[in-house]
C-alpha positions in Angstrom: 3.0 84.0 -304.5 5.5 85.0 -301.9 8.0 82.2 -301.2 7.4 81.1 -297.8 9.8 79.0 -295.6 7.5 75.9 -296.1 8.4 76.4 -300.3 11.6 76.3 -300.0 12.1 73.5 -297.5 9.7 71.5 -300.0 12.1 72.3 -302.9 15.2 71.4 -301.1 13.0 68.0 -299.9 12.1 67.2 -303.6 15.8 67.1 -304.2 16.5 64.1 -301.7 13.2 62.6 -300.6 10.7 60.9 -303.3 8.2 63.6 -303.7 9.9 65.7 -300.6 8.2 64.0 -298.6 8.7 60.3 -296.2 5.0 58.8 -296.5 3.1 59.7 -299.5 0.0 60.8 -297.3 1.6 63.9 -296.3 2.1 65.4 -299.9 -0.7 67.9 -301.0 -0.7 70.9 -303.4 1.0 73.0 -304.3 3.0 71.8 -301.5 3.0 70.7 -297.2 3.8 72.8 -294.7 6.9 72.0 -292.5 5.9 71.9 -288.7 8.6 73.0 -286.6 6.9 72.4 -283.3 3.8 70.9 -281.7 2.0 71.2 -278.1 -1.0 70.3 -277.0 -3.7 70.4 -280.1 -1.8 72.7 -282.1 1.1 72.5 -284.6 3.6 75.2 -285.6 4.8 75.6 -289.0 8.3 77.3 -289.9 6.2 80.4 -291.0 5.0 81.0 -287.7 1.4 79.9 -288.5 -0.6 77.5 -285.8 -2.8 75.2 -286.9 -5.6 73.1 -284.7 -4.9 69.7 -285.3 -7.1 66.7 -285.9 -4.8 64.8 -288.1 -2.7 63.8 -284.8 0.0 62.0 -286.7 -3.0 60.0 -288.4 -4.1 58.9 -284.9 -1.3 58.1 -282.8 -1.7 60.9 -280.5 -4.5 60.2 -278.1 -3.6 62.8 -275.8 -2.1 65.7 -278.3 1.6 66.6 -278.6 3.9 66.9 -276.2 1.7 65.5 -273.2 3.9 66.0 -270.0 3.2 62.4 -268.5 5.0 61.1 -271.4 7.5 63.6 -271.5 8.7 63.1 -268.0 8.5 59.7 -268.2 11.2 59.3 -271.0 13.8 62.2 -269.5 14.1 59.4 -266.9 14.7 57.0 -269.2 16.8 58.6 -271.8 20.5 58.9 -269.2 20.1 55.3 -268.8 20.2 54.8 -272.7 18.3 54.6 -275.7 18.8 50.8 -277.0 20.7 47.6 -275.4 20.0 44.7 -277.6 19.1 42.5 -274.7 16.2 41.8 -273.1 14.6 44.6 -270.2 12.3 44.8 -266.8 10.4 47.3 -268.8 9.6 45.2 -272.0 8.4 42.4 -269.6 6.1 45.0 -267.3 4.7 46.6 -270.5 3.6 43.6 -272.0 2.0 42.3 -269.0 0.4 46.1 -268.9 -0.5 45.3 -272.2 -2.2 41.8 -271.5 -4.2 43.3 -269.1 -6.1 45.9 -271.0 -6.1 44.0 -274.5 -8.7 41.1 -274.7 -7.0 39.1 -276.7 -3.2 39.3 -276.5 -2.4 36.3 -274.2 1.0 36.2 -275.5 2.8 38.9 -277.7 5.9 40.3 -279.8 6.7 43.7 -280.1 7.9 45.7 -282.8 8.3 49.1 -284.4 5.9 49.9 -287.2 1.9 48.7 -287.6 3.4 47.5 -290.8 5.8 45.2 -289.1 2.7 44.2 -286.6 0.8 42.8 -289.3 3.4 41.2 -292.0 4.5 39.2 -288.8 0.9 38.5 -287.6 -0.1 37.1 -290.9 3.2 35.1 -291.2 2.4 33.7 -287.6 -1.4 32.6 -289.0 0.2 30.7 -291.7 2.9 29.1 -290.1 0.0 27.7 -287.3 -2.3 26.6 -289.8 0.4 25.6 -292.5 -1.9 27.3 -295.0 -0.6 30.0 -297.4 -4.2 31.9 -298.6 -5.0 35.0 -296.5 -8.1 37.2 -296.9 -8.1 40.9 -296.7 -10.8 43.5 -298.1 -11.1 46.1 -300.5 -9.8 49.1 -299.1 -8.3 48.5 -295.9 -4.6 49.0 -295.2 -2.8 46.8 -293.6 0.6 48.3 -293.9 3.0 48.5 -297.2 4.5 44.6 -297.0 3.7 43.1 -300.2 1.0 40.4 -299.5 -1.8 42.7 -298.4 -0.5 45.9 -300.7 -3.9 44.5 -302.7 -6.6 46.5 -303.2 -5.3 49.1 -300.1 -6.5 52.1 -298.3 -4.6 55.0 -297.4 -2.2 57.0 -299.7 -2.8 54.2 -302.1 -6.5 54.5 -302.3 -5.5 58.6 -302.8 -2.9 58.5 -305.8 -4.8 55.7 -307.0 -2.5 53.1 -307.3 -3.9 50.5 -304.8 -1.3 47.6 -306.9 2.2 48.6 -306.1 5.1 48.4 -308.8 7.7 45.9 -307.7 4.9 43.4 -306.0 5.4 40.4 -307.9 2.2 38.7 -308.9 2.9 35.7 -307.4 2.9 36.8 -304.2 -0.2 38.2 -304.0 -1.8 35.6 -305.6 -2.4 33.9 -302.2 -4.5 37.1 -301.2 -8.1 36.8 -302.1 -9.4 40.4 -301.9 -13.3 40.6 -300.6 -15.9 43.7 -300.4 -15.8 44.6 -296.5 -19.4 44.4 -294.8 -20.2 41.7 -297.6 -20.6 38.2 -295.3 -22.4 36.8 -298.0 -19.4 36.8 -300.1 -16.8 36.0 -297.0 -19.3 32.7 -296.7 -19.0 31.8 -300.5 -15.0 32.0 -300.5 -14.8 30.3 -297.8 -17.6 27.2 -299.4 -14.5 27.0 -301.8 -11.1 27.9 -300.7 -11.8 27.7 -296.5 -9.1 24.6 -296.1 -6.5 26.4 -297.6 -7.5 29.7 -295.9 -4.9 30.5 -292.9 -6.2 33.9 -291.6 -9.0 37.1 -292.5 -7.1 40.1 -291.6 -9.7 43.0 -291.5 -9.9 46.8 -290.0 -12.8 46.6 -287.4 -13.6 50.0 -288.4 -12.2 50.8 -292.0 -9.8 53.5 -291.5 -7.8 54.4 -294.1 -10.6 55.0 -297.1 -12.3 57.7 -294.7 -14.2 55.8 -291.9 -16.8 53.2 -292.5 -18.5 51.1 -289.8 -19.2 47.6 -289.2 -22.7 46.9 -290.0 -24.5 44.8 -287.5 -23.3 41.3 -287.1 -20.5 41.5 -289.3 -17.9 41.7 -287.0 -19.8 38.5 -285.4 -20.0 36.6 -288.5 -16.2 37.5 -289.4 -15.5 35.3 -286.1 -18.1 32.7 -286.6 -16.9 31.9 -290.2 -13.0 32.3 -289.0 -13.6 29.8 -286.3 -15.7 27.3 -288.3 -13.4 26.7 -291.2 -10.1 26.6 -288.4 -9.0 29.8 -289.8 -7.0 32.8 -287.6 -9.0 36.1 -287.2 -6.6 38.8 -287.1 -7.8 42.6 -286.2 -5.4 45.3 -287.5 -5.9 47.4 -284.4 -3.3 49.6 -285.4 -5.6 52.7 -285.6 -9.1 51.5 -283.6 -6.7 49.9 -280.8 -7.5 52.3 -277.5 -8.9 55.0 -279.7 -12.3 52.8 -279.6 -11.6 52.3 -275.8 -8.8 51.5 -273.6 -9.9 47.6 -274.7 -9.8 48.7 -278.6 -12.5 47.3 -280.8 -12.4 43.6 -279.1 -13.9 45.6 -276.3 -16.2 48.0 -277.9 -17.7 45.3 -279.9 -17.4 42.4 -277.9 -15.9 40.2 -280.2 -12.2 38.0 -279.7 -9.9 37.9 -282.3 -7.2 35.0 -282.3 -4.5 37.8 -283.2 -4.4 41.3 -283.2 -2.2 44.1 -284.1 -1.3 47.5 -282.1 0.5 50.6 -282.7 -0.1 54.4 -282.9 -1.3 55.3 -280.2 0.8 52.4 -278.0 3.4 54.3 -278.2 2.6 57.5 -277.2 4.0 59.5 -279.7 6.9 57.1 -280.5 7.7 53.8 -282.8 6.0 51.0 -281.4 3.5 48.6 -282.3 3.1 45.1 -281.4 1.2 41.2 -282.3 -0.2 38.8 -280.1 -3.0 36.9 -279.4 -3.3 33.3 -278.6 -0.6 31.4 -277.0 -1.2 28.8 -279.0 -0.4 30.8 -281.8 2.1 32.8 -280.8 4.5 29.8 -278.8 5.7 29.4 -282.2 7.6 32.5 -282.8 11.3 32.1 -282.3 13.1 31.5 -280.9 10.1 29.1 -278.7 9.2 27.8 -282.8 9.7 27.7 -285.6 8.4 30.9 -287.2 10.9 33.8 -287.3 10.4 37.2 -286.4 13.4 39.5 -285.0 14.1 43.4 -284.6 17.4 45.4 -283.5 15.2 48.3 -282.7 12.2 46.1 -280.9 11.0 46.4 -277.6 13.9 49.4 -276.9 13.8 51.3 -273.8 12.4 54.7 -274.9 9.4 53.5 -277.0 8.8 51.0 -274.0 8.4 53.5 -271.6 6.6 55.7 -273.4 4.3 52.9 -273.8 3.8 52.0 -270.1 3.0 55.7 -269.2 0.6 56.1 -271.7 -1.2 52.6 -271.0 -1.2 53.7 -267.4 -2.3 57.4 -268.0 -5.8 55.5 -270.1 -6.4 53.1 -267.4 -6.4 55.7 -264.5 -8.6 58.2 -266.8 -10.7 55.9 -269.2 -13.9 57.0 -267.4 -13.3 60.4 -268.1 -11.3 60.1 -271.2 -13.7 58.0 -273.5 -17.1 60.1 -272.6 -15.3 63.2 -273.1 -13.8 62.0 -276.5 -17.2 60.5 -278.1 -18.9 64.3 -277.0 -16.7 66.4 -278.8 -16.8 64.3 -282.1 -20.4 64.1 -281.5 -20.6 67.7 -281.4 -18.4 68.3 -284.4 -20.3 65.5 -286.5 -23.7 67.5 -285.6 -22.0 71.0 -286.3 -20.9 69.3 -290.1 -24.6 68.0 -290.8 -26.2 71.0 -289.8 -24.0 73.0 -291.6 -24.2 71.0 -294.5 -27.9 71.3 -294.9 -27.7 74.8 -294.8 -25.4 74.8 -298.0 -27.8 72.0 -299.6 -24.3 70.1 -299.6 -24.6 65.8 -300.6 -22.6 65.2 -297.1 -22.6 61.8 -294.9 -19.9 62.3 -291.9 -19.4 59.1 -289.9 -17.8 58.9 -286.7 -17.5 56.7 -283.9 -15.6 57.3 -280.9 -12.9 59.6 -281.1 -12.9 59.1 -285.1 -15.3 61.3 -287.9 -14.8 61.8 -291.6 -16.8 62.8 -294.2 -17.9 61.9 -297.9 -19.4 64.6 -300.5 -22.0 62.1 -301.6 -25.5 61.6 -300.9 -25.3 58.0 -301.0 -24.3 56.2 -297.9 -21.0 54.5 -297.5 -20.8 51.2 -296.5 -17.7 49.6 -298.4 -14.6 51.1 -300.4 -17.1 51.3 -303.7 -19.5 53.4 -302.5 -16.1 55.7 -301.1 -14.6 56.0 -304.0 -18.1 57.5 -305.4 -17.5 61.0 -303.0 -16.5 64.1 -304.8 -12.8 64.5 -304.2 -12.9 68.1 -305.6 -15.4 69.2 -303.0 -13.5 67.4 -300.5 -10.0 69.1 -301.4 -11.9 72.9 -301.4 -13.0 71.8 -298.1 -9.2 71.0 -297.0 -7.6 74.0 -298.5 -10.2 76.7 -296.7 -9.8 74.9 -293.2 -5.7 75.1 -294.0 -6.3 79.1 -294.7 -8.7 78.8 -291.5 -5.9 77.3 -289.3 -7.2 73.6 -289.1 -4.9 70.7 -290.2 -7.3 68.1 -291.0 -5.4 64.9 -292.8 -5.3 65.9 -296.8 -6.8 63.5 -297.9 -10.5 61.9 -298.5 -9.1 58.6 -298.2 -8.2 59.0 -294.6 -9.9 59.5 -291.2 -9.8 62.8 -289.0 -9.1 62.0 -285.0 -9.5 64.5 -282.0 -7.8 64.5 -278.8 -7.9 64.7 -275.2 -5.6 68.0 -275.5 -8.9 69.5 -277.6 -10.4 72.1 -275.7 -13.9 73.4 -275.5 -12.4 76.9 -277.5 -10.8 74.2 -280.4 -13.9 72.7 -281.0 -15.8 76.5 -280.9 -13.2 77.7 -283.5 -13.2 74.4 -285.4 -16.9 74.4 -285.9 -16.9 78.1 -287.4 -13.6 77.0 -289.9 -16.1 74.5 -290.7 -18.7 76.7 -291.6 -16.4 78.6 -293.9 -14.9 75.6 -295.6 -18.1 74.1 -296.5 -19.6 77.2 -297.8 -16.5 77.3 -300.1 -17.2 74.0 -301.2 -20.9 75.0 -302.0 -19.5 77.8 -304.2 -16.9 75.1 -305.6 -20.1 72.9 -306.5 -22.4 75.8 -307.7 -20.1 78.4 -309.0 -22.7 80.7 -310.0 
């Protein structure tokens, strides 16, 4: 194999970064390919190759790289500076921005990372109810603080290690792991343990094992349980907030949480991600209470207004942006099934929104079990041909593919024949002869 400038940049990483790489998601074989540029829906590697992209920095990219509304928005910002350390106009007119759009989020905190967003929100649930038990389910990823690194989704679901080394047991022994989409089990825990239960944190759509859906009622039942037994509901909206809607998951599915958590795509392509919800809850965060939660880096001027012009772009467009979204997926989700029968490939692809993955299985996927059950050989063929093709979809099986408004009507026409290709590959993969 020819060296190519991605090689040698991954052997220089390997030397100074864990695996050469900064988030074990982006590591494949035999090795990544370095981007050195992005616009629109494509990325640019060092070798000169451009890739469609439906990975969109795992979903934080609504509207594609580079979008010009953001852009011009933060060379305002940027001569005025990058970070004060005292409070701002612009923190105040984003959260109220904020309020306005997200159903829940009376009162909120911002931070930098969704993993931040929900170590504080769950830390905020116990503090109210001055109970230390929290639920989370099998599967979703919540972020890699050590109370919920149980049982996770995302790169730990891929490597396989879903308990972290250096996670003592005893502090995860106040996290009772569940099956999601299982409310007869959520009913029986709760029979038992429901007074010493502070919060259920949960994905509203399971993101980060592939994508699986709420089943009907569940979402209901997770609120009806939650608010008989006095315990805080807490939706990790980190991926499903405003790429459901402009109103997240609360809205699409008509259900309140009592907390919620945002990032990705609040930030418009920078670090920012916030926690709120009821202001009964959230008054006690210091310095107004008791429970403490601080950041150097929160609420700073650049992520801020990169916020406010991408919260503002959604809520002048969302009748345009939303319908247009759900139709492309749709149309790639169709082109995948289709195409699939034709290779007499086991294939469910789920999707909602602006969301699809799929799972080389012929059963269907309702919970992280039935996931783990796909053929993760037929899924990595599948990668590697679209990669050779020019699609970048995420790596791995364990995560969630995401298109943009910057996807054009040509993307989706050239994505649809890479598909073709890819999954005739993984037919030969399956059925060598």
């Amino acid at each position: 194999m020819t060296e190519s400038k991605s090689m040698a940049l991954y052997e220089r990483a390997k030397k100074i970064l864990p695996g050469g790489v900064n988030s074990p998601v982006r590591a494949f074989d035999p090795y990544p390919f370095f981007v050195e540029c992005a616009q629109g829906s494509k990325l640019y590697d060092a070798d000169g190759k451009k890739y469609t992209d439906y990975c969109m920095a795992y979903g934080a990219l609504l509207l594609g790289h580079a979008h010009p509304e953001i852009l011009t928005a933060i060379k305002t910002q940027l001569p005025r500076g990058t970070l004060y350390g005292t409070p701002t106009e612009l923190e105040v007119q984003f959260a109220e921005t904020l309020s306005n759009v997200s159903p829940c989020m009376e009162m909120m905190r911002l931070v930098n990372t969704g993993t931040e967003a929900t170590m504080h929100a769950i830390r905020a649930a116990r503090g109210y109810t001055n109970r230390k038990k929290i639920i989370k389910f099998d599967g979703c990823f919540h972020g890699s603080h050590d109370s919920v690194l149980v049982k996770a989704g995302s790169g730990a679901a891929t490597f396989g290690v879903p308990n972290s080394l250096g996670v003592p047991q005893e502090t995860t022994q106040n996290t009772i792991v569940l099956p999601y989409n299982d409310i007869d089990a959520l009913e029986n825990v709760f029979k038992v343990e429901g007074a010493n239960i502070a919060a259920v944190i949960v994905e509203p759509v399971v993101a980060n094992v592939g994508l699986i859906l709420p089943q009907k009622n569940y979402l209901p039942s997770l609120r009806k349980i939650t608010h008989q037994y006095d315990s805080v509901l807490i939706f990790d909206e980190i991926i499903t907030g405003f790429r459901l809607s402009l109103g997240g998951a609360q809205k699409y599915f008509d259900v309140k949480p009592d907390l919620a958590t945002l990032g990705k795509v609040l930030g418009g392509g920078f670090p920012l991600a916030a926690f709120g919800g009821k202001k009964q809850i959230m008054q006690n965060i210091s310095p107004a209470g008791s429970v403490y939660q601080a950041g150097t880096f929160s609420g700073n001027p650049v992520s801020v207004t990169a916020g406010i012009a991408i919260l503002n772009h959604l809520t002048k467009n969302q009748n345009q942006i939303y319908p247009t979204l759900e139709k492309h997926t749709s149309e790639l989700k169709k082109a995948l099934t289709d195409q699939a029968a034709t290779y007499k490939l086991p294939l469910q692809v789920h999707s909602i929104a602006s969301l699809y993955q799929i799972f080389f299985t012929p059963q269907d996927i309702t919970n992280y079990t039935h996931a783990k059950q796909s053929d993760t050989a037929l899924f990595s063929a599948y990668f590697h041909e679209l990669l050779k093709q020019g699609v970048f979809i995420p790596p791995s099986q364990y995560e969630t593919c995401f298109v943009s408004t910057a996807h054009t009507k040509d993307d989706l026409k050239f994505t649809i024949n890479a598909f073709d290709k890819a999954l005739c590959v993984a037919a030969k993969t399956r059925n060598p002869s």
